[in-house]
PyMOL Python script that loads the backbone (N, CA, C, O; Angstrom):
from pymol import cmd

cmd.read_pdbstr("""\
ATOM      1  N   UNK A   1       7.541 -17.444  27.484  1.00  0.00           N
ATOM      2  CA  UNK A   1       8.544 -17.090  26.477  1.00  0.00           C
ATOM      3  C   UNK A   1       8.035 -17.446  25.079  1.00  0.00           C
ATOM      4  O   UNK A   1       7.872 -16.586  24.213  1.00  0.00           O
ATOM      5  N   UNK A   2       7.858 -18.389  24.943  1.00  0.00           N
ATOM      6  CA  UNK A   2       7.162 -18.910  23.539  1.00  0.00           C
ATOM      7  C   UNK A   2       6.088 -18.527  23.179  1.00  0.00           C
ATOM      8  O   UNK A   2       5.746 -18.937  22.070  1.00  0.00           O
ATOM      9  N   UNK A   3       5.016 -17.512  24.001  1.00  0.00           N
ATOM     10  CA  UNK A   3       3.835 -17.413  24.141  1.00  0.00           C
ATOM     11  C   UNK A   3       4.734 -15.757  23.413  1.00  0.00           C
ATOM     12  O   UNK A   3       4.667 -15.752  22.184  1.00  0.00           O
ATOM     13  N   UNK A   4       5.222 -14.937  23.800  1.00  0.00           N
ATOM     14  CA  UNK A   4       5.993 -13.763  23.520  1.00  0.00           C
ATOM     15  C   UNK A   4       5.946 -13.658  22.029  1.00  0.00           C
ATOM     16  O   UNK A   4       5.369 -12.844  21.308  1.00  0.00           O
ATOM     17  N   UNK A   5       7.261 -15.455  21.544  1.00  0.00           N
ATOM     18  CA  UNK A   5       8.188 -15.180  20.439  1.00  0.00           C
ATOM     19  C   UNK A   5       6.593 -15.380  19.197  1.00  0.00           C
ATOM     20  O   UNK A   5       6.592 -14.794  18.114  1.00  0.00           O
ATOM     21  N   UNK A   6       5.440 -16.249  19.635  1.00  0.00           N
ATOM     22  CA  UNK A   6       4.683 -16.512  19.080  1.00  0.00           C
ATOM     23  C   UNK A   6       3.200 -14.951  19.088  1.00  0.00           C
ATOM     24  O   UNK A   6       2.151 -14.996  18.444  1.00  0.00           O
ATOM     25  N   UNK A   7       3.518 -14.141  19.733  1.00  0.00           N
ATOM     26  CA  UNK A   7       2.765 -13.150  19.508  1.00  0.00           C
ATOM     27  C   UNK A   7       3.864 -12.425  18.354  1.00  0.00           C
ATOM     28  O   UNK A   7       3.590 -12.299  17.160  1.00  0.00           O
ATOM     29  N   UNK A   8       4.853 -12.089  18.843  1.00  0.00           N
ATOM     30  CA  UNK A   8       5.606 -11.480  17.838  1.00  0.00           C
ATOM     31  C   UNK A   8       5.570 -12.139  16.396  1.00  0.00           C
ATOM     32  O   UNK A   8       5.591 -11.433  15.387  1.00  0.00           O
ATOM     33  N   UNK A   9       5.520 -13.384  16.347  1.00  0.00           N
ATOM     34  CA  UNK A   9       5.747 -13.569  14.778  1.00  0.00           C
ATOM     35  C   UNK A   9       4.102 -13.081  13.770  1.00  0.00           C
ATOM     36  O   UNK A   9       4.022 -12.609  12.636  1.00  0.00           O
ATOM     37  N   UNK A  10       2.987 -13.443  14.766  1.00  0.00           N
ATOM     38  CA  UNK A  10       1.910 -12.875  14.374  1.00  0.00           C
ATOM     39  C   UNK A  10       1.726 -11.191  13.778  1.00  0.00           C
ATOM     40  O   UNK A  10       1.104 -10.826  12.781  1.00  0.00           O
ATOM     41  N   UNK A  11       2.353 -10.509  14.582  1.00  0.00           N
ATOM     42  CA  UNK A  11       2.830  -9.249  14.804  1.00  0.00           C
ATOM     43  C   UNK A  11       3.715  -8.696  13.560  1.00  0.00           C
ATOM     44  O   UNK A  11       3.670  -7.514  13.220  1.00  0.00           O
ATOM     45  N   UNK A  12       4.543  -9.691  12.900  1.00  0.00           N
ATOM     46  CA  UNK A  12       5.550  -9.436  11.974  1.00  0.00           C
ATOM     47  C   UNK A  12       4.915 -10.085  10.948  1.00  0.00           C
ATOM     48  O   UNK A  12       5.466  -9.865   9.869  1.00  0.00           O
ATOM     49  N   UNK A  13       4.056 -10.729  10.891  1.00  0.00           N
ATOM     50  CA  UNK A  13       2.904 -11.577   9.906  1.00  0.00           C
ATOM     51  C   UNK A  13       2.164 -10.224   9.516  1.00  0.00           C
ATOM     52  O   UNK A  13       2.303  -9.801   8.368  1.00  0.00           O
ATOM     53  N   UNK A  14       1.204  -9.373  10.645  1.00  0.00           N
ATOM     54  CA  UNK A  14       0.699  -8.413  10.123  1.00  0.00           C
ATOM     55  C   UNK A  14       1.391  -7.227   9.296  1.00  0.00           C
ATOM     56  O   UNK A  14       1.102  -6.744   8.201  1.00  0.00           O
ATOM     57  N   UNK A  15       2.605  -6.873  10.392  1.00  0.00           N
ATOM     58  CA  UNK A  15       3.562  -6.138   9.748  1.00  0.00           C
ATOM     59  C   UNK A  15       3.749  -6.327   8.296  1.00  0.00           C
ATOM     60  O   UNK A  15       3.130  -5.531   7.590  1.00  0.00           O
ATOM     61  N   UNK A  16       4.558  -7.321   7.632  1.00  0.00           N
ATOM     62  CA  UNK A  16       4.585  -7.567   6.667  1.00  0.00           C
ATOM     63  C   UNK A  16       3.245  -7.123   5.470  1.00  0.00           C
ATOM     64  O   UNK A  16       3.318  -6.402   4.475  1.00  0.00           O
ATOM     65  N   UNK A  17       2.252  -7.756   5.952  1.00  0.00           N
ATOM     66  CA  UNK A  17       0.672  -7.705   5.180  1.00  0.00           C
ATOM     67  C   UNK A  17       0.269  -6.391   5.285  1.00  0.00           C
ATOM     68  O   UNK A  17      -0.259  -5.955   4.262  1.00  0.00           O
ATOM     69  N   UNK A  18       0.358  -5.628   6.214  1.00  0.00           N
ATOM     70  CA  UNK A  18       0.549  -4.284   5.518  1.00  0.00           C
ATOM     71  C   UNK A  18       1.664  -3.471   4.757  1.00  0.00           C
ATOM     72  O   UNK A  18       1.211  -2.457   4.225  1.00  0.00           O
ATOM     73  N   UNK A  19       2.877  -3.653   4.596  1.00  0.00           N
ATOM     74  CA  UNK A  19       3.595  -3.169   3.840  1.00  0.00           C
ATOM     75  C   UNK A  19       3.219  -3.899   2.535  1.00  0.00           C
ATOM     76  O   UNK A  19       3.623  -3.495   1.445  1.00  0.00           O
ATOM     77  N   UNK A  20       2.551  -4.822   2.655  1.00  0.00           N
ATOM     78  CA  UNK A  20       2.777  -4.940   1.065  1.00  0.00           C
ATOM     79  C   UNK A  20       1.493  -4.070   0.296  1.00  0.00           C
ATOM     80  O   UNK A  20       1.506  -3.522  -0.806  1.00  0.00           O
ATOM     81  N   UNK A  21       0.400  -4.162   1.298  1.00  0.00           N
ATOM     82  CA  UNK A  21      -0.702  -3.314   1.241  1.00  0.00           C
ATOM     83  C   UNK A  21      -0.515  -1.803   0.800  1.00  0.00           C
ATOM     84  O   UNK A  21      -0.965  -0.928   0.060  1.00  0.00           O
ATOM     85  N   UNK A  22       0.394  -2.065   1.694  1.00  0.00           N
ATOM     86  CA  UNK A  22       1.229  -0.185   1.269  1.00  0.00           C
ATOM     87  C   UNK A  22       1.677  -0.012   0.074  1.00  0.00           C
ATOM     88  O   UNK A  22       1.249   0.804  -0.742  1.00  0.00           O
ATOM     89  N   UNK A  23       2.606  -0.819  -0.080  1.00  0.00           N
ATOM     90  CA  UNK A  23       3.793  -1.307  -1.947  1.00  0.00           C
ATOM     91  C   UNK A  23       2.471  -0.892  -2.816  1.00  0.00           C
ATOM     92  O   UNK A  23       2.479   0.048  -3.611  1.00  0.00           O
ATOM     93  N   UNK A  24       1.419  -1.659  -2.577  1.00  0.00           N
ATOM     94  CA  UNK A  24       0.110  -2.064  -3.564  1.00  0.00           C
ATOM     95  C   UNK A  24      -0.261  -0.494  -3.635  1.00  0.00           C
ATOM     96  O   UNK A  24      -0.244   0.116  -4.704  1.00  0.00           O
ATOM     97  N   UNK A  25      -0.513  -0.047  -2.716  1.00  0.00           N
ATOM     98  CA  UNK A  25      -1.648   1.122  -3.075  1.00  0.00           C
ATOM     99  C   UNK A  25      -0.665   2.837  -3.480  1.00  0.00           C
ATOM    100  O   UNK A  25      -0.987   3.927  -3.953  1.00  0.00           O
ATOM    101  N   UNK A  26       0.792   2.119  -2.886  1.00  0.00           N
ATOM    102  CA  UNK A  26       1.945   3.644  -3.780  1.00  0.00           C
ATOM    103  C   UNK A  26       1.952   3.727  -4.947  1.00  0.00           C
ATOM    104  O   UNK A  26       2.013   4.729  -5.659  1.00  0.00           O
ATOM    105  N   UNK A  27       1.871   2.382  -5.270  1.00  0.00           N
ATOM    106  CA  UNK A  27       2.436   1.441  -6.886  1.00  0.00           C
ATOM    107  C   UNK A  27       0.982   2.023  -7.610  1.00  0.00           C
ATOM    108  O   UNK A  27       1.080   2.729  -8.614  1.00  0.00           O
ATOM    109  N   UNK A  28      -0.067   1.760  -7.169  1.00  0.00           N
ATOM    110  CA  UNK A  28      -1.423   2.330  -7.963  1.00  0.00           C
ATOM    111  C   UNK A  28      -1.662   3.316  -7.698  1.00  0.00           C
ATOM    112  O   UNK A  28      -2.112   3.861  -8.706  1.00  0.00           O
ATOM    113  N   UNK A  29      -1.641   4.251  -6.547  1.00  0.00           N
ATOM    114  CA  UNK A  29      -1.522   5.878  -6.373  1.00  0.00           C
ATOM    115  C   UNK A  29      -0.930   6.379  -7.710  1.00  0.00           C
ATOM    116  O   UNK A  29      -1.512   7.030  -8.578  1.00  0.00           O
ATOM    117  N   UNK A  30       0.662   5.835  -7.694  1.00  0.00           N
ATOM    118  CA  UNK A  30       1.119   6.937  -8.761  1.00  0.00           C
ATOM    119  C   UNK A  30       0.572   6.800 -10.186  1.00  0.00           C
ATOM    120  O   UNK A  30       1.011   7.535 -11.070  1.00  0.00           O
ATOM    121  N   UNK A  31      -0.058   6.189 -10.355  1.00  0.00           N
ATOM    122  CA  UNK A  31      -0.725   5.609 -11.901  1.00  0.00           C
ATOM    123  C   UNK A  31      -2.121   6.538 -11.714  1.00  0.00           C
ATOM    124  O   UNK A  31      -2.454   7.486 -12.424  1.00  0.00           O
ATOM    125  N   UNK A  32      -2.904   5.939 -10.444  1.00  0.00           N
ATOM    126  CA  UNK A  32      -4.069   6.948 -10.571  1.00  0.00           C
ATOM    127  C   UNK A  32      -3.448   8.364 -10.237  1.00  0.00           C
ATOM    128  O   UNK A  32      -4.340   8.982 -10.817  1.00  0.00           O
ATOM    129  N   UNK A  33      -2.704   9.268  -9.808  1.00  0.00           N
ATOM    130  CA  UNK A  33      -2.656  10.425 -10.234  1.00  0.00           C
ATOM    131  C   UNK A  33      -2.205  10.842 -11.525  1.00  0.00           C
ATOM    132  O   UNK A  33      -2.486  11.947 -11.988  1.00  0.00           O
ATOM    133  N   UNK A  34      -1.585  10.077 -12.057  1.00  0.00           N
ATOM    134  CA  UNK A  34      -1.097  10.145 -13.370  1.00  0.00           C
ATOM    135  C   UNK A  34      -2.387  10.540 -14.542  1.00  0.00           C
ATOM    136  O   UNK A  34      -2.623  11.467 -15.316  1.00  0.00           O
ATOM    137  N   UNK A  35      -3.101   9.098 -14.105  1.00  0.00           N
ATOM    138  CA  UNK A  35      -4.848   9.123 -15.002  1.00  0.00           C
ATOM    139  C   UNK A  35      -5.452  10.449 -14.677  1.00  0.00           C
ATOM    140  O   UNK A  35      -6.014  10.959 -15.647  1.00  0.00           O
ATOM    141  N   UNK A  36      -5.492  11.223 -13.448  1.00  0.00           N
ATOM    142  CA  UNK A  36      -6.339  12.070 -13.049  1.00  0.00           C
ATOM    143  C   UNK A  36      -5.688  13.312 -13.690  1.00  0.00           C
ATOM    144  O   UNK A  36      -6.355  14.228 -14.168  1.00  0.00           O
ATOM    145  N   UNK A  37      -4.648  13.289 -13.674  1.00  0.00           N
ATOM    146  CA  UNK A  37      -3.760  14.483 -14.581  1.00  0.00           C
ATOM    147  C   UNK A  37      -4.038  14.328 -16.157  1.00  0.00           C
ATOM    148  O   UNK A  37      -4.319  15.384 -16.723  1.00  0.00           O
ATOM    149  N   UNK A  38      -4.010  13.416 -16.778  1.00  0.00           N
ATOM    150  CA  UNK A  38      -4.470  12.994 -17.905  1.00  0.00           C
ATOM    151  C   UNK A  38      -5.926  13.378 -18.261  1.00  0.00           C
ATOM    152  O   UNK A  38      -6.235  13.901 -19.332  1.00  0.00           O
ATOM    153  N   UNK A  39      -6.883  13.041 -17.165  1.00  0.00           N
ATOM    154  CA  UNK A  39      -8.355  13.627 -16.903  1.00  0.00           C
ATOM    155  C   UNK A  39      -8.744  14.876 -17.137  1.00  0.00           C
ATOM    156  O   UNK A  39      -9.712  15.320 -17.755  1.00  0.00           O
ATOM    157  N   UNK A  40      -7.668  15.504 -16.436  1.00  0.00           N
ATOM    158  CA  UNK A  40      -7.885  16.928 -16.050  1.00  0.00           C
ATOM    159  C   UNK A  40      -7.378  17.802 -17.571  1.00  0.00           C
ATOM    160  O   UNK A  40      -8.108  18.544 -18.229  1.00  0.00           O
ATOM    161  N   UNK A  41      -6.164  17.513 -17.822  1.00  0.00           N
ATOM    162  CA  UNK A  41      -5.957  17.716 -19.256  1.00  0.00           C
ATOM    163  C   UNK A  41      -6.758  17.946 -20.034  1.00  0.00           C
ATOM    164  O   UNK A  41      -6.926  19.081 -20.478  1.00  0.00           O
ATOM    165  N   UNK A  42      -7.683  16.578 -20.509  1.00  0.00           N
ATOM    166  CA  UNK A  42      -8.520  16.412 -21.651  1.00  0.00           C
ATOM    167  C   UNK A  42      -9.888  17.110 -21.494  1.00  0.00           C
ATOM    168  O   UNK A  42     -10.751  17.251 -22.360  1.00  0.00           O
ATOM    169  N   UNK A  43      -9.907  17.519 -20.201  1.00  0.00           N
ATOM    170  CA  UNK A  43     -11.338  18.362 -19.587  1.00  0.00           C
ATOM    171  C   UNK A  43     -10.718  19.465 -19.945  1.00  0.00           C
ATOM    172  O   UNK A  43     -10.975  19.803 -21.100  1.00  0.00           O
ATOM    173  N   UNK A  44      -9.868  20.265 -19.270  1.00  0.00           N
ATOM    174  CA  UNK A  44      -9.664  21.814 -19.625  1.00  0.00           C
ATOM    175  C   UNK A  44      -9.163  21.652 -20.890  1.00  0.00           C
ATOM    176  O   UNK A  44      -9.254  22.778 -21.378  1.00  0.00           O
ATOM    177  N   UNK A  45      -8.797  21.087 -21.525  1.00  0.00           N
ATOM    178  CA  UNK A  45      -7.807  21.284 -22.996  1.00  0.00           C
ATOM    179  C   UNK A  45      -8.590  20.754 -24.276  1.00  0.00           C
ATOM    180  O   UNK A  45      -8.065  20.808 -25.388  1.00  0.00           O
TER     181      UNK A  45
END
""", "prot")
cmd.dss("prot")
cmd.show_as("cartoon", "prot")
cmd.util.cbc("prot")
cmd.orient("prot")
């Protein structure tokens, strides 16, 4: 039983560490497409 509740918290340890991984790379996605639109702009324009 404890061997279970103690895989699971590991499990919700990773869980966690990737959502924030996730937060991190939406949060800078929308900035770098932003820059790349900005890029693209100053190239054709």
């Amino acid at each position: 039983m404890k061997k279970s509740i103690k895989y699971f918290e590991n499990d919700l340890d990773r869980f966690c560490l990737w959502a924030l991984v996730g937060i991190y790379l939406i949060d800078n996605f929308d900035s770098f497409i932003s820059g790349l639109r900005d890029g693209f702009q100053s190239i054709l324009f």
